[in-house]
C-alpha positions as CSV (number, residue, x, y, z in Angstrom):
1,X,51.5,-44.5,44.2
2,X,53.6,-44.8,47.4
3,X,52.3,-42.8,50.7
4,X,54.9,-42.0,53.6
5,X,53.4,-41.6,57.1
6,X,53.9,-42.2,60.9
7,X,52.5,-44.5,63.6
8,X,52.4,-43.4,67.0
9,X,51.8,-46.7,69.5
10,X,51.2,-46.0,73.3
11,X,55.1,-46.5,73.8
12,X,56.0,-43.2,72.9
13,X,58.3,-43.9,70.0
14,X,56.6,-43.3,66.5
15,X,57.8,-45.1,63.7
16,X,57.5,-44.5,59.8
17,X,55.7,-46.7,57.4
18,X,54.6,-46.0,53.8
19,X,52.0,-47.5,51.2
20,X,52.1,-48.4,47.8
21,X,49.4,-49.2,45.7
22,X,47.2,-48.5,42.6
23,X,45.3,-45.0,42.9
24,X,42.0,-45.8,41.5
25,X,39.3,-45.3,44.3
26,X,38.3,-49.4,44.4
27,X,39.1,-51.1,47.4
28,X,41.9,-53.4,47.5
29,X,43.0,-56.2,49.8
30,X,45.9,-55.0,52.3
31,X,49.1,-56.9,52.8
32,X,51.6,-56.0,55.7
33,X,55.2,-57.0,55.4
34,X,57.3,-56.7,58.7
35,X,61.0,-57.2,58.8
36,X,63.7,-59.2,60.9
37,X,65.9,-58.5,63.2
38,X,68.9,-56.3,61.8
39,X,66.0,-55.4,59.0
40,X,64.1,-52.2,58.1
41,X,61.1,-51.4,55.7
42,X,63.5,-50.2,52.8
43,X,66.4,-53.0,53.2
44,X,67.7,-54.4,49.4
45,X,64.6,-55.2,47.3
46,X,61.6,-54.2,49.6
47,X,60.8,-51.3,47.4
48,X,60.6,-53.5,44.5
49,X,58.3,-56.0,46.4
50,X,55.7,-53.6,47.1
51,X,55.2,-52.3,43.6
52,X,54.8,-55.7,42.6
53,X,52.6,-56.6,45.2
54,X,50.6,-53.2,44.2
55,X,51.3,-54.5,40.5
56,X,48.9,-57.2,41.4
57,X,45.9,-55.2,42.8
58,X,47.3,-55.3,46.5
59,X,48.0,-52.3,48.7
60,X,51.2,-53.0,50.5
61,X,51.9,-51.3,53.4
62,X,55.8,-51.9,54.8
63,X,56.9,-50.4,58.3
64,X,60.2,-50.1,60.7
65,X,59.6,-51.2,64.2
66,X,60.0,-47.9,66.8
67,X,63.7,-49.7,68.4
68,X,64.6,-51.0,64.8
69,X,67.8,-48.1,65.1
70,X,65.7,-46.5,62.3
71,X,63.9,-42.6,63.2
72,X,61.7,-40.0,62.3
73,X,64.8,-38.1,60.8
74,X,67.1,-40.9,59.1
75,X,65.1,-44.3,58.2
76,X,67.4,-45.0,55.2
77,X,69.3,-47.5,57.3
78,X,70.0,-48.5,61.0
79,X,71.8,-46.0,63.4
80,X,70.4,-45.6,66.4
81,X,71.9,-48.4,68.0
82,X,70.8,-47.2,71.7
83,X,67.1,-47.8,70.3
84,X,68.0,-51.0,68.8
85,X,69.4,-52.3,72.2
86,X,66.2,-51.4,73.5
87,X,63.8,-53.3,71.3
88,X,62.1,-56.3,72.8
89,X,59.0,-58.3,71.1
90,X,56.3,-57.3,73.3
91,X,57.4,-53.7,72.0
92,X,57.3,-55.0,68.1
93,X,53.5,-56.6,68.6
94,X,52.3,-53.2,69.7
95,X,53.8,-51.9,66.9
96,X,52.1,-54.0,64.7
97,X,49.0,-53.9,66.8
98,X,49.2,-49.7,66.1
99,X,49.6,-50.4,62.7
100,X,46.7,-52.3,62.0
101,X,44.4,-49.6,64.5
102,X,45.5,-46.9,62.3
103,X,44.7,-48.7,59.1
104,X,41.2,-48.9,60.7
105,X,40.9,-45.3,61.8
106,X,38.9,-43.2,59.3
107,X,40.7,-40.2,60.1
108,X,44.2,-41.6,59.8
109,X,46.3,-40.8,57.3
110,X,45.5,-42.8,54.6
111,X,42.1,-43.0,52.6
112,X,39.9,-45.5,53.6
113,X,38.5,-46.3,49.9
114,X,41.6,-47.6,48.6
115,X,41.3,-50.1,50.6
116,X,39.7,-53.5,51.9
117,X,40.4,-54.1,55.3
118,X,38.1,-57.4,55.5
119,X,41.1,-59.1,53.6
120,X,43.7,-58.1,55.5
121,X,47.0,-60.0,55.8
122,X,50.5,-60.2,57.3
123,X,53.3,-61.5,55.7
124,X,57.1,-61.5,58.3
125,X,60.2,-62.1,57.1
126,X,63.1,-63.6,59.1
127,X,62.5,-62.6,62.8
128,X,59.3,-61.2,61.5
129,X,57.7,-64.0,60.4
130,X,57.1,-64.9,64.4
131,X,55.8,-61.4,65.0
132,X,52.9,-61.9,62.2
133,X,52.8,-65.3,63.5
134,X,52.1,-64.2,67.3
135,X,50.3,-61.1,66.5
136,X,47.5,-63.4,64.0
137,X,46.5,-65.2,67.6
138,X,45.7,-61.9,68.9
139,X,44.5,-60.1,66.2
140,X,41.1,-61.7,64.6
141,X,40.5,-58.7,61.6
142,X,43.6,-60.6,59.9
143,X,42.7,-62.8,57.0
144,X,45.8,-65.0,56.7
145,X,49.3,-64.8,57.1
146,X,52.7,-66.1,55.4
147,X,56.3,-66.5,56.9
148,X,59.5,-66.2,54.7
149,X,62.1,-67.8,56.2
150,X,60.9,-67.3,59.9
151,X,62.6,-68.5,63.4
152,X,60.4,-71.2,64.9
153,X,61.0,-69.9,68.5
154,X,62.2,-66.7,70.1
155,X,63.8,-68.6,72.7
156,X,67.6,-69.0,71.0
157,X,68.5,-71.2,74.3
158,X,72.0,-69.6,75.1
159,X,73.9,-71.5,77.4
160,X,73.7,-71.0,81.1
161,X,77.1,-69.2,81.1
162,X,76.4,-66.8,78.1
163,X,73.0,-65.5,79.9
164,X,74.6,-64.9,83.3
165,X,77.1,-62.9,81.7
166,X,74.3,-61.3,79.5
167,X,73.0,-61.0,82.9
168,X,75.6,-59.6,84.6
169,X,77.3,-57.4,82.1
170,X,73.4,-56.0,81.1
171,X,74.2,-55.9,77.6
172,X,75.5,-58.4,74.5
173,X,76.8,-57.3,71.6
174,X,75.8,-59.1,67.9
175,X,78.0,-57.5,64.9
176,X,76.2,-56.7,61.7
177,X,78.1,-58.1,59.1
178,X,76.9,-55.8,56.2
179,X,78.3,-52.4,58.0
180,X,80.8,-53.9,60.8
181,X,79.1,-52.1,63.8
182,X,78.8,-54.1,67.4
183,X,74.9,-53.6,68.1
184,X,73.5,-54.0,71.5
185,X,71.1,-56.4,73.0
186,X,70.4,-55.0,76.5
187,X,69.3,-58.2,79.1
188,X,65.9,-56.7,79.1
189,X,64.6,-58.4,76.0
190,X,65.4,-61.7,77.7
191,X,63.5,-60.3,80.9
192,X,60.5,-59.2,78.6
193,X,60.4,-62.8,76.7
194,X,60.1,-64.5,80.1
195,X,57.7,-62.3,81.6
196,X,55.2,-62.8,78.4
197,X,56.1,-66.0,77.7
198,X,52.4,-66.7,77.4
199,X,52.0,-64.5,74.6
200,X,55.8,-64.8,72.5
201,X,56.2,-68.7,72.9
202,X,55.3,-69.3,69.0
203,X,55.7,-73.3,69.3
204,X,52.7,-72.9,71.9
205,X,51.0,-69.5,70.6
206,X,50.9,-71.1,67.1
207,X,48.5,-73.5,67.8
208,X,46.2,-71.1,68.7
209,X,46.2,-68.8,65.4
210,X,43.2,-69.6,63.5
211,X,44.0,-67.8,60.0
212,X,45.5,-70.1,57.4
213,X,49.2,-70.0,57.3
214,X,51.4,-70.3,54.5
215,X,55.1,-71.2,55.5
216,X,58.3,-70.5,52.7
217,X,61.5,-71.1,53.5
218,X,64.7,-71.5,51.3
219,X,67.1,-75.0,50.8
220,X,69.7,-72.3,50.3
221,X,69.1,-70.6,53.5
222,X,72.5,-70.1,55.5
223,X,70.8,-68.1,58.6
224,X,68.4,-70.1,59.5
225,X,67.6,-73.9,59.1
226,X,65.5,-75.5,56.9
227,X,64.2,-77.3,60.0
228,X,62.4,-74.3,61.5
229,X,60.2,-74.5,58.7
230,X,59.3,-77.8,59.4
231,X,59.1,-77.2,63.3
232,X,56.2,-74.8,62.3
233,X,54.7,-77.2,60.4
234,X,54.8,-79.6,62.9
235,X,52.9,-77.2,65.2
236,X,50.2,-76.7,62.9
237,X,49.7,-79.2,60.8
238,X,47.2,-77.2,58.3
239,X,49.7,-75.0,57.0
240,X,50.7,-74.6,53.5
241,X,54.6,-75.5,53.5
242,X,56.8,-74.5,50.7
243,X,60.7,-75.2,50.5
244,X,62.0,-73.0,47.6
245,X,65.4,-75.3,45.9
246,X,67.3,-71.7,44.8
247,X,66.3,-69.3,47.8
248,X,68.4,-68.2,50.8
249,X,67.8,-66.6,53.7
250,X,67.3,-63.2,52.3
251,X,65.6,-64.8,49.2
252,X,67.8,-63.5,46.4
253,X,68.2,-59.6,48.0
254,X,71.0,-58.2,49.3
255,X,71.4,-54.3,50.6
256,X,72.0,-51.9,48.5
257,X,70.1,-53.8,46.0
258,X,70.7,-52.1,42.7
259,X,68.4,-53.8,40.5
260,X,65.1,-52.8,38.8
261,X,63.9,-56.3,38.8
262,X,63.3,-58.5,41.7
263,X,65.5,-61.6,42.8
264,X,64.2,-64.7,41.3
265,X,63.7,-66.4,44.6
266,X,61.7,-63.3,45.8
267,X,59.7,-63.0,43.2
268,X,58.8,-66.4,43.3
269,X,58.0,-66.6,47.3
270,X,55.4,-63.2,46.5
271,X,53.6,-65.3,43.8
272,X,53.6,-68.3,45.9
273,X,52.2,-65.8,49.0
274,X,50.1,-64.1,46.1
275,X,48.2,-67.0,45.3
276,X,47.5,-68.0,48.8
277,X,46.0,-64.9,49.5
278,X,43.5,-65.2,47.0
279,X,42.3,-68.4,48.0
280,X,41.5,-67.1,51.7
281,X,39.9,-63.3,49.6
């Protein structure tokens, strides 16, 4: 069964969320998936990843960040592009962090004995993989954690001339190539980075995250080097790293994805992710 319902965080902007897993009154370990940048909860295949998660005796709970351009109203894609502008990552771990409070909360909106929250764990995807990545070294109730495909760094290093006209102008725009529309980045998320640099540094933070980590990433990926797998790795040498020969960025998915079976390369990165899991039950 799949269960729609709504986080409110501190911020002020709720954001929707939904579960899907096996109705059957036994408690099952919990898996949260967060997206990338440009992503939502029901981008291409994500649908099809949590029944197969569920498939497997998992609950898996998906989510949009509140300044993904997703709202309340209209979360089939992203439109609000003011909110999008506005998004920073301090904002998207106190998302998460809301997330994971609710799941705990015995009077929130989803029952409590369908789930196992002593295995509880994160998987990001993209930008998302450094969200689960930061938010595991703050958050100790999470079991274990994978990354598909995830940026090694928040810090993109733009030149000195591109962030004093970020600076100056207050805004840069970054087209999405899937619908054609200029989306803006407003100069506070560089202000916010620097200002928590303590806490959103993932080369430093990741040393500190205790959980075992499984890193994927695909040979085919044409966003994102293969290197910034291996960067991780390098920064924690424990982790479990697996390059996948046939998956790109997006790991077979595209959006609309109009197929009732999931993309080789995905399916293979949520075994992989399946399997690690149950070592760290």
């Amino acid at each position: 069964m799949k269960v729609d319902f709504v986080v409110y965080p501190d911020h002020g902007r709720p954001f929707t969320a939904d579960a899907t897993y096996t109705d059957e009154g036994k408690p099952k370990p919990v898996v949260i998936f967060t997206h990338g940048f440009k992503g939502f909860k029901d981008w291409g295949h994500f649908n099809l990843l949590a029944r197969y998660f569920a498939a497997q005796g998992f609950a898996f709970i998906k989510f949009n960040f509140a300044y993904n351009g997703t709202t309340l109203e209209d979360f089939s894609d992203v439109h609000d592009l003011e909110a999008f502008g506005k998004n920073n990552f301090c904002l998207e771990l106190d998302d998460l962090q809301a997330l994971i409070d609710l799941l705990h909360d015995p009077t929130g909106p989803l029952p409590q004995k369908e789930f196992d929250l002593s295995r509880l764990y994160l998987v990001g995807h993209s930008r998302g993989g450094a969200s689960v990545i930061l938010k595991a070294a703050e958050e100790p109730r999470v079991k274990a954690l994978a990354t598909w495909a995830a940026v090694s760094d928040l810090d993109q290093r733009w030149s000195n001339e591109q962030m004093n006209q970020w600076k100056k102008e207050g805004v840069q725009w970054v087209a999405n190539a899937r619908t054609g529309r200029q989306m803006p980045l407003y100069y506070q998320i560089v202000e916010n980075y620097y200002d928590n640099i303590h806490r959103l540094e993932v080369p430093q933070v990741i040393g500190k995250v205790q959980q075992p980590l499984l890193i994927l990433h695909g040979e085919q990926d044409e966003t994102l080097p293969v290197q910034m797998a291996h960067d991780l790795k390098g920064r924690k040498p424990d982790a479990e790293l697996h390059l996948l020969s046939e998956a790109d960025h997006s790991f077979g998915g595209k959006h609309p994805y109009q197929h009732h079976q999931l993309p080789g390369p995905a399916r293979r990165a949520a075994d992989l992710t399946l399997d690690f899991f149950r070592r760290y039950a």
